[in-house]
Structure formats: C-alpha cells, structure tokens
C-alpha positions, -999 to +999 in steps of 0.1 A: +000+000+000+011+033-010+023+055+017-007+081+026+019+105+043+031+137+017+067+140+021+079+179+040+107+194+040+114+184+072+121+150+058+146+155+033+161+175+058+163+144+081+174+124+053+195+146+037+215+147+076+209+187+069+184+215+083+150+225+063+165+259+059+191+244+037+168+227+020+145+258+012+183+276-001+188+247-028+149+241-037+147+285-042+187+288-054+189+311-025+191+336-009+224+316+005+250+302-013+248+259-007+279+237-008+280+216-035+285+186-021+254+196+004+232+205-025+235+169-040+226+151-006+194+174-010+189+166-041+188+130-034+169+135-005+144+148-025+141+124-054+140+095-026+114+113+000+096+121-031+092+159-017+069+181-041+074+216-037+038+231-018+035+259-049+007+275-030+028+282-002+055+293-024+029+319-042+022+332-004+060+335+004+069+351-032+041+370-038+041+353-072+019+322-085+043+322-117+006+316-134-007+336-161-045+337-174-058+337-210-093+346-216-107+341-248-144+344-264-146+311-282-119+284-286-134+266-313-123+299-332-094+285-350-074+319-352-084+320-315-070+285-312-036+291-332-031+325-305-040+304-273-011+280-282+016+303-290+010+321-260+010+288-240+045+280-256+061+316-252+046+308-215+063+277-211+094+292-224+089+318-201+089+293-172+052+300-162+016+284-164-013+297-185-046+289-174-071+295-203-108+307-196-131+305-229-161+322-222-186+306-254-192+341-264-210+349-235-201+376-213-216+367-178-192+335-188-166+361-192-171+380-162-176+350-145-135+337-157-122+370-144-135+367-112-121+329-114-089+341-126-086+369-098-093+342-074-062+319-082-043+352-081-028+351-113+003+373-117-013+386-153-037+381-176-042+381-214-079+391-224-100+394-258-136+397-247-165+390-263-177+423-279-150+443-271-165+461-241-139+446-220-142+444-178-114+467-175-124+488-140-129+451-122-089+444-138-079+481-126-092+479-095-074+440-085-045+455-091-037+426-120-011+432-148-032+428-182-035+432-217-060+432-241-049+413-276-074+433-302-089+465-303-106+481-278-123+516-274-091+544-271-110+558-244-102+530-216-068+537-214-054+501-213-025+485-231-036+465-264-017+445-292-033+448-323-033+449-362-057+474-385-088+459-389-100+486-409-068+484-432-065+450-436-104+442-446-099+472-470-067+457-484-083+421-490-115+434-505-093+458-527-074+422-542-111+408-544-122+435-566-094+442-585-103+406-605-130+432-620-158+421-601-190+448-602-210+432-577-199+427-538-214+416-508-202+412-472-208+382-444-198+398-412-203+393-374-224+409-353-232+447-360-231+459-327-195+442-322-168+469-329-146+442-348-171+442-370-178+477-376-137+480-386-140+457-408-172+468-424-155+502-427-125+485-448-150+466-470-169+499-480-137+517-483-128+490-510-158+494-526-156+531-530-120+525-544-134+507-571-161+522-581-183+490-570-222+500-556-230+494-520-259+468-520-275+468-485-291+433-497-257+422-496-246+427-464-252+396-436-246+397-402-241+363-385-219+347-352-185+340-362-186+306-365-187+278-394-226+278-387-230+314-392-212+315-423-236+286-442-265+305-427-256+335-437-248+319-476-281+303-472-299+334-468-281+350-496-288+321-517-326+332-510-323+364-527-334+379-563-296+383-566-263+367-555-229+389-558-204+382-579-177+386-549-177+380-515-156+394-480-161+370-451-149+385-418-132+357-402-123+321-419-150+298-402-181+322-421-158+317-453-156+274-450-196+279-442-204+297-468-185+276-496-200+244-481-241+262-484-230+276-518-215+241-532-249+221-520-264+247-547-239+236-572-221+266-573-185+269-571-160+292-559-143+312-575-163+305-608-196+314-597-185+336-566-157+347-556-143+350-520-120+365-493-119+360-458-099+378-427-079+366-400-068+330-418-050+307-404-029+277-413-064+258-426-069+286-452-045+271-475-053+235-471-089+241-481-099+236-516-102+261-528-074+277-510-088+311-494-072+338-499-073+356-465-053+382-442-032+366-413-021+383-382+016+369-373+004+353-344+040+340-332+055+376-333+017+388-311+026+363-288+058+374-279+052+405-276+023+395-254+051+381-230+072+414-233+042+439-226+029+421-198+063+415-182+068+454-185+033+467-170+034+488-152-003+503-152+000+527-181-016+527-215+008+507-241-001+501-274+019+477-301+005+476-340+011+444-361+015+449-402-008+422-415+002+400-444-022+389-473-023+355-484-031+349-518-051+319-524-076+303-553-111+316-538-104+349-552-095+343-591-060+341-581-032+308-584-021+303-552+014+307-543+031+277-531+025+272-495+047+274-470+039+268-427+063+300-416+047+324-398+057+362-401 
C-alpha cells in the first residue's frame, strides 16, 4: 500500500542529515550560497522522499503564483485557437503556467472567468472579450497586470496589441475587386460588435476605391462561426440576386459559406468569388485555397510576453502589419504554401 503521508521538507532534511533551511536555499537557489556537495545530498533527498514543492505556499511567500491567465471568447475559433497556443508555448518558455478561460461568447461566462482568474491570483492576464467592451475597471481595480490582444475603445486607457482591422479588410476586399468584379457583398459578425464595424469600414472603403455600388441586400450579419457563415450563404442564396464577390470577416463564415454555396452547385471562384480575414494555417489546405489576411500570431505572442512583463499600469499600445495570403477563392493561383509564420 502506497504510503498516505506527503513527504515535507522536514524530511529531506532528516534524510539529507541537513536542516529544512538548507533545504529551502537549494529548492529556491537562495538567498544563500549551498555547498555543493550539500546541495547533491538534497537533491537526493528529495528524489527519494519524493518531496513536491507546496507551490501555493510558495505563491504566499513570493508573492508570485508564476501563473498567467488567458481569456478568450470562443476556442473553437481556430485563429483564437492558433493565439492560445503560441501564448501557452512563449509561457512555457517563459517558465510559467497559462490557465485559459473560454467564455462561449457569453459575457456573464466572461465576467464569470475573471472573477475565477482573480481568485487563483494570477500574476497577469491576457484578455479578448467578447464584444470588445472589455471588464477593464474590475482588472484596474485588482491590481492585476493585463492586456487586451485586439482593439478596444481608445478611451479606456489600457494597453492593447493589435493589427488594423479597418486596413486590412480594405486591403483584402481591394485584391477581391481588383479581378474586376462589379457586384460585392459582405458576411460579417455581429453589427453591434466593434470588430465588425472595422471591418465593415474596410470593406466599404474597397468598394468606394473601385467604383463598386453598396448593396444593402448584400450585407449579412451572423456569429463568427462555421454555422454562421452557411447561414448567412443560405440566406443569400434566397435572394433575387447573389454577388459576384464576397468578403467574409473571419475564416469559419468563409468554409460555411462555400460548403451552403456548393450544396447549390455553385462553385468558388467560378460562380462567386471570395476572401476571408484573419486565416490561419487551414486557409490554404482548403480547396479552394482562401485567400485571406493573417495576423503573425508568433510575433503577437511574444510581444504579449514582453508587454505584460513590463506593465506597469499605463496605457501601451503595439501595432502588427498584417500580411495577405493569396489563395484560389479569389481568381487568383495560389502561391506555393509554406507553414512559416511572419
């Protein structure tokens, strides 16, 4: 039978033939220097007692819990996804623990993880919230380091890594039309999400660019999910009209609305023609290869790291270039594909 008792300091001290404070010097390298000859005996005290550091009590003595938290709206959201694990590496690297929060798009689920998060006393915390109306005076007011990875209003003062929205849906729409398409539509997320009203903005600026008429038929507001983006495709497909070209504001709506457009026989890019925002490594394994925008997620993450590390409770703000990705969903041959991130 296993042995119920959970092996203290105490006892590698005993084994070790030392005393528990020079135990505590070689298990925290310091504050005192340890012999090595004494330091081994420790160590091998340790791997027979089978002593576990107590990392709670730790946390109390540091004032650290060397725990970091990650809140995210919906993991399912594979750009979402590809983020959450580069943090979690740069984290590891970083010798730390992230506990992720996902909230389901819900935010009494997100206020909810905060409160959670708080409660573990994480040292910091990464946040995207759910419509961008971020908890930021319950954060402020904990004391907690934090930063918000996408755009929030200017007005709350907090630090935020980020690419243009705005920019980059008018850059991708811009390659979309300039195929020679006349007619354009839109399948975005929610309107009163300010994600979506960017990239709306960048869509229309495109459109103005070119010369190409604003149909308000044409523009479909759905969840950001593979779901929203048949539905949305499915409604469109119910119209007098369908576009010639479409903008889909994240790449689940885009593989949903290929997959409701193919079950009508159409295809893309012969019949409609397509971009998406904030692609990820999928984008150019589906067929057709979507041509998208991607965010260098590695490069966010790291800088994540760095901007948390410094915090110091002022505003700080870091801007990411975005990078289009041509793929076949527009018109365009895609360019051989290669895994590197920016």
């Amino acid at each position: 039978m296993q042995n119920p008792h959970r092996a203290t300091r105490a006892d590698v001290a005993r084994e070790a033939g030392t005393s528990v404070a020079v135990v505590s010097y070689v298990i925290n390298n310091g504050p005192r220097p340890v012999a090595a000859t004494t330091r081994e005996r420790v160590l091998a005290a340790i791997k027979k007692t089978g002593y576990r550091p107590n990392n709670v009590a730790r946390a109390l003595a540091s004032g650290t819990t060397k725990t970091w938290g990650l809140i995210v709206p919906n993991i399912d959201n594979a750009f979402i996804a590809s983020l959450a694990h580069a943090l979690q590496q740069e984290a590891l690297a970083n010798d730390m623990v992230m506990l992720l929060g996902d909230s389901g798009d819900s935010r009494r689920r997100e206020l909810q993880l905060i409160n959670n998060m708080l409660s573990q006393q994480v040292s910091g915390l990464f946040y995207i919230s759910v419509d961008r109306h971020p908890y930021t005076d319950l954060l402020r007011a904990s004391g907690t380091p934090f930063v918000m990875l996408d755009s929030v209003d200017p007005a709350l003062q907090v630090s935020v890594l980020r690419v243009d929205e705005r920019e980059a849906s008018r850059q991708v729409t811009a390659h979309l039309l300039s195929h020679g398409y006349g007619e354009a539509g839109i399948i975005c997320g929610p309107l009163e999400m300010l994600n979506t009203q960017e990239r709306l903005l960048g869509w229309r600026e495109a459109l103005a660019e070119h010369s190409v008429q604003e149909n308000p038929q044409w523009i479909f507001s759905t969840p950001y999910t593979r779901e929203g983006g048949y539905l949305a495709a499915k409604k469109m497909l119910q119209g007098a009209a369908v576009p010639r070209a479409l903008f889909a504001t994240n790449e689940a709506q885009a593989i949903g609305c290929i997959r409701a457009l193919s079950e009508q026989g159409l295809k893309v890019p012969e019949d409609v023609a397509l971009v998406c925002f904030n692609g990820t490594q999928q984008s150019a394994y589906h067929v057709p290869s979507l041509t998208t925008v991607r965010q260098p997620v590695a490069e966010i993450a790291k800088a994540a790291i760095v901007m948390l590390a410094e915090w110091n409770g002022k505003a700080m703000l870091r801007e990411f270039s975005h990078r289009l990705e041509i793929g076949e969903s527009c018109g365009c041959q895609a360019a051989p594909y290669s895994d590197s991130e920016l």
